[in-house]
C-alpha positions in Angstrom: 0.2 -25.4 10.6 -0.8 -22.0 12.6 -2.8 -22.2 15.8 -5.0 -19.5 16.6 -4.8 -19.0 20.6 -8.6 -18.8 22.0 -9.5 -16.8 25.6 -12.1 -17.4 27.7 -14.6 -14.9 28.4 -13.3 -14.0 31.8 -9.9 -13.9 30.1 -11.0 -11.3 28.0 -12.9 -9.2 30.8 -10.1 -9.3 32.5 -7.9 -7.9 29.7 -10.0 -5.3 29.3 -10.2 -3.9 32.6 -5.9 -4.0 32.6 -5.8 -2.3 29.3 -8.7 0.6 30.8 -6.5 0.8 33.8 -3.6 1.3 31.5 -5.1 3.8 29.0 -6.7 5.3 31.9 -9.6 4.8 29.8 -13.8 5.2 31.1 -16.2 2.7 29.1 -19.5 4.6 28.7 -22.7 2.0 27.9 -26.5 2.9 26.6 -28.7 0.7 28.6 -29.3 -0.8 25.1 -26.0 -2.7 24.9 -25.8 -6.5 25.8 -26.0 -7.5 29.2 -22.2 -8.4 29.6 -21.4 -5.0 28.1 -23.4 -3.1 30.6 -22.2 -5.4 33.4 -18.0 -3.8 32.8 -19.1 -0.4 32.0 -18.1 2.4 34.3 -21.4 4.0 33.6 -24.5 3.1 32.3 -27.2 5.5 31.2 -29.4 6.8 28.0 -28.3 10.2 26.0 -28.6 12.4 28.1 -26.8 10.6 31.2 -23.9 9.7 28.7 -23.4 13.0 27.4 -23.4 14.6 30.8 -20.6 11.8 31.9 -19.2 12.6 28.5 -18.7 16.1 29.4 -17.5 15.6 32.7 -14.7 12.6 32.5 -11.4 13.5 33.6 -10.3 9.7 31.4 -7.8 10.5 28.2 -9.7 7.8 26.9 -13.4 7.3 26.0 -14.8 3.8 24.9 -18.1 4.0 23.8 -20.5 1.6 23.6 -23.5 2.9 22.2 -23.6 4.2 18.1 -22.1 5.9 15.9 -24.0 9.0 17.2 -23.2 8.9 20.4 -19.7 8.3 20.1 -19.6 11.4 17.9 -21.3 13.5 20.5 -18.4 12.2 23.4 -15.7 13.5 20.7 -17.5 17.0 20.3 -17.5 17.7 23.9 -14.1 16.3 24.2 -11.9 17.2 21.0 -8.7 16.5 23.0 -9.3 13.0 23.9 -9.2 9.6 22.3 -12.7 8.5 22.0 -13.0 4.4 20.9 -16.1 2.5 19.2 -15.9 -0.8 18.8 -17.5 -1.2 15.7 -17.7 1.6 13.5 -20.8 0.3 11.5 -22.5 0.7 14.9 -25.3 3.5 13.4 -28.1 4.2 13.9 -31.8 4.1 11.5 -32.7 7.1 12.8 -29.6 8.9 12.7 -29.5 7.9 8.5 -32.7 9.0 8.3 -32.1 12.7 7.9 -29.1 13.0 5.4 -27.4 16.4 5.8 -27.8 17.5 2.1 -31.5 17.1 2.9 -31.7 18.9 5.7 -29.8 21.7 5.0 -31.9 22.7 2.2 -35.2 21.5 4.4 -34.3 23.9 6.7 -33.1 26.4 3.9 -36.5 26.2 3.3 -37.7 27.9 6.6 -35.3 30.4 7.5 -37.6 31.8 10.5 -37.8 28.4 12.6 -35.8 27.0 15.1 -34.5 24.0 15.1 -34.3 21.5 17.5 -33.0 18.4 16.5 -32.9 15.3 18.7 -29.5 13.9 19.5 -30.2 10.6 17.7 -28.5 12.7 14.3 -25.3 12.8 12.9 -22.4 15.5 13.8 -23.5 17.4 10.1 -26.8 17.9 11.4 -26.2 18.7 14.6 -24.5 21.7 12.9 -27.2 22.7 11.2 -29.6 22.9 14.6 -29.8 25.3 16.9 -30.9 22.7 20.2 -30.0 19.5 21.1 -32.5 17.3 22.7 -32.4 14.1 23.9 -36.2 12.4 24.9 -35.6 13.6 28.9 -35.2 17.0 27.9 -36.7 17.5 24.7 -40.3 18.7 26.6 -37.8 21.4 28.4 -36.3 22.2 25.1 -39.5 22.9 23.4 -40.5 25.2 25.8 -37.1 27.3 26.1 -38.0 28.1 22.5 -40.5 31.9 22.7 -44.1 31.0 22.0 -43.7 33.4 18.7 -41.1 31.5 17.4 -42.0 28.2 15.0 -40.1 25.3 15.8 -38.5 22.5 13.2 -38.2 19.2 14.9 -36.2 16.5 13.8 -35.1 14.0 12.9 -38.1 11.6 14.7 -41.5 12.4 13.4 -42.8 9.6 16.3 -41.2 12.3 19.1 -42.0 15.2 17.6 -46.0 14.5 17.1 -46.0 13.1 20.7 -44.1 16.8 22.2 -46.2 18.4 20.3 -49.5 17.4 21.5 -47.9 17.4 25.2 -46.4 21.3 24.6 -49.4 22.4 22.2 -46.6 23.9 19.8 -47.4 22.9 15.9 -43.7 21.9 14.8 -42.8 21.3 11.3 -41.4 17.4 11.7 -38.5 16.0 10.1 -39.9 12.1 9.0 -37.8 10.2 10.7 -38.6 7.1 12.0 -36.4 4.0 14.4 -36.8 1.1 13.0 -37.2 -0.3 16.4 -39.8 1.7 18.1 -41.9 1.7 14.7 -41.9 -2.6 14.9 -44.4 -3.2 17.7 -47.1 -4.8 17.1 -50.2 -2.7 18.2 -52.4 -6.1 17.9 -50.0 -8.3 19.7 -49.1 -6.0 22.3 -53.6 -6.1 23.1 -53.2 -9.5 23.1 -50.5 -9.5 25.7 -52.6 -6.9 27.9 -55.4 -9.6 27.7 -53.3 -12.3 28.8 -51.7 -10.1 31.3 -54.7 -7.6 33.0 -52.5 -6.8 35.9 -49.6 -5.0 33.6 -48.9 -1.9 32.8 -47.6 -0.7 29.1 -45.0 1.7 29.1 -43.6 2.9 26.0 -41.0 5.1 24.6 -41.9 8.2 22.8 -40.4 7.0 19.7 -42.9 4.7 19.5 -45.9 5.1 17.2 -49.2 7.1 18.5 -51.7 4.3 18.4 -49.5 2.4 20.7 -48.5 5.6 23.1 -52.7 6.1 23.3 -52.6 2.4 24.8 -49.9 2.9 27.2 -50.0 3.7 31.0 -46.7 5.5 31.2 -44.7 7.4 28.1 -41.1 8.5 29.1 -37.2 8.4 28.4 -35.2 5.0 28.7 -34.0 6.4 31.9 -37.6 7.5 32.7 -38.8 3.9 32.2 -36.3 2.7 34.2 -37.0 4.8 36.9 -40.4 4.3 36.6 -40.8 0.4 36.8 -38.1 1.1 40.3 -40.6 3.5 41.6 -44.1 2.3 41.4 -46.0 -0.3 43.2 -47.0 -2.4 39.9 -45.2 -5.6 39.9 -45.8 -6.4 36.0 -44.6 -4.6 33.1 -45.3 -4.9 29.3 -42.1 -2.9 27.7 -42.3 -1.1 24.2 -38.6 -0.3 23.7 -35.5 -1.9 23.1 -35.6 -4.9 24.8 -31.8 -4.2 26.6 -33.7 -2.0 29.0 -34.7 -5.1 30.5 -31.3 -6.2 32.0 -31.4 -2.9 34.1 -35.1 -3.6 34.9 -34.8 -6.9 36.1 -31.5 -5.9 38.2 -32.8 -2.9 39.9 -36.5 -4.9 40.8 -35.6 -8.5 40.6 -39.1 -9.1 42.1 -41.1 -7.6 39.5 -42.0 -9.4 35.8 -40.8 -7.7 32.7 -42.2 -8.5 29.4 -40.8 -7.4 26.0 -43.7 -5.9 23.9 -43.7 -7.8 20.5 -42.6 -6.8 17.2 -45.1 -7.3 14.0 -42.5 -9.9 12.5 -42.9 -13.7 13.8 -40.0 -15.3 15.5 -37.7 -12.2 15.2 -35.4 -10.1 17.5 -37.2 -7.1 15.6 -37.5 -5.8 19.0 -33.5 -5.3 19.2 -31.6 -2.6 18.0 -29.1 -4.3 15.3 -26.8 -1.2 15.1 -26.6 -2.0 19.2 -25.8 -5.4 19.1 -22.7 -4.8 16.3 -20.4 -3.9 19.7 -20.1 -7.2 21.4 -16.8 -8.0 24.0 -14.8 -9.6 21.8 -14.9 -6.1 19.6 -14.5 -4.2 23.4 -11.4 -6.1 23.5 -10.4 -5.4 20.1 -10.7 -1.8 20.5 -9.0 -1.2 23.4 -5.8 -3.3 22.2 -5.5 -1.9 18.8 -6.8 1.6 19.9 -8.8 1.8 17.2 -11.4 2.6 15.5 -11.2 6.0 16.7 -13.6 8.6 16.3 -12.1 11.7 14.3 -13.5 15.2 12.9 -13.2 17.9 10.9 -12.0 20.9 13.6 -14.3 23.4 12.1 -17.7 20.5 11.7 -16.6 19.8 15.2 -16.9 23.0 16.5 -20.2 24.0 14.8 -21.8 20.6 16.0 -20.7 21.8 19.9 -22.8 24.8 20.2 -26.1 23.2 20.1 -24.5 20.6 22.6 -23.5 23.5 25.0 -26.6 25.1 24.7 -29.0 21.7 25.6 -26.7 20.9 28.7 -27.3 24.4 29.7 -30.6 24.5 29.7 -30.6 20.7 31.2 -29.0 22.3 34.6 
């Protein structure tokens, strides 16, 4: 009869952090991640921050826990190195949202635009865009681009429609959509602002218009973050993915954060599934075995960087 040897927890945590010493390996987290994730990782941050740390890292090894997406972008700006993710099936709505084939012949189909795609799209389509943008920069983005020059966004048509009543610029948008940011509940969320008059709604701009009309403060996860840190209010109502709130509650443990609710009854609609596929026990996993690993085709790989490059450049 075989008996399968169980760890604790703390065992685990505690193989991990040999095995990164080992590997001299970082572990890169989106604030979306579960708590115990976030609580290990080296650093912490949305896609901008990541790819920044991405770029910089002097590790041979990069485990990320985020998506699909984001691990691809960590193994464009670093081809040489190992990067992890500790569950492959880790994607993303969004991301699936604009298949390549499409795109390509979408834009095909207007040769004179730019496009600027946001970094929540796969490595092909990345190579078909001429700007990265992540939701701290895409504003910045948008603007880099000459007034004369029309503009394809993609692939979030939430995004898009929201920097493009903020820039004035009429962009052709992708319709994309996160399943996540499209599940509040405009109705429930007045309901908690009645039984809550003394909190603010902040929202990402992923996030459907009614609700961004509704909402006191629109920015970036890191944005939010900052933003909940910074001002005097001491109650929150939160339209994004409900991780956030781990950070929230660390960095003002005096202040009241409530998760904005989801149209679905007695759901976790308000969680990213493709977020919640790396748990530790995968973390550990990964790092043992060294796999799954994030490859490339060279030439994809190289197509995909340029558009990188040129968004951190103009993110300086």
């Amino acid at each position: 009869m075989t008996t399968t040897t169980r760890i604790t927890d703390t065992e685990r945590i505690e193989e991990i952090l040999r095995l990164k010493r080992e590997m001299n390996a970082v572990i890169l987290a989106h604030y979306y991640q579960y708590s115990e994730i976030q609580e290990l990782a080296d650093f912490v941050g949305d896609s901008l921050e990541l790819a920044r740390k991405a770029q910089s890292t002097d590790a041979d090894v990069i485990v990320f826990c985020g998506v699909h997406f984001m691990a691809e972008t960590a193994k464009i700006l670093n081809p040489d190195k190992r990067v992890l993710l500790p569950d492959l099936s880790a994607g993303c709505s969004l991301a699936d949202s604009a298949p390549a084939d499409k795109f390509r012949a979408f834009r095909e189909a207007h040769p004179d635009h730019t496009v600027i795609s946001y970094i929540n799209c796969t490595a092909d389509v990345k190579a078909l865009s001429d700007i990265i943008c992540t939701s701290s920069n895409a504003e910045r983005m948008i603007r880099s681009v000459p007034e004369s020059t029309p503009i394809i966004f993609a692939p979030d048509r939430n995004l898009g429609a929201y920097l493009s009543r903020k820039t004035g610029r009429d962009m052709v948008l992708w319709q994309g959509a996160c399943i996540v940011h499209e599940t509040f509940s405009e109705r429930k969320i007045e309901q908690q602002m009645l039984e809550h008059p003394d909190a603010e709604l902040i929202a990402h701009p992923e996030c459907e218009e009614p609700l961004l009309r509704r909402a006191q403060f629109i920015g970036s996860t890191s944005a939010l973050l900052r933003y909940t840190k910074e001002s005097p209010v001491q109650k929150f109502i939160v339209a994004t993915e409900a991780g956030i709130l781990y950070q929230m509650e660390k960095a003002s443990p005096h202040k009241t954060f409530i998760p904005a609710l989801p149209m679905a009854e007695n759901c976790n609609c308000n969680e990213c599934p493709y977020m919640k596929r790396n748990t530790l026990e995968k973390l550990h996993r990964c790092m043992a075995d060294g796999e799954p690993q994030i490859t490339m085709d060279a030439a994809l790989l190289e197509r995909a960087r340029l558009p990188l490059e040129r968004m951190l450049a103009l993110s300086i």
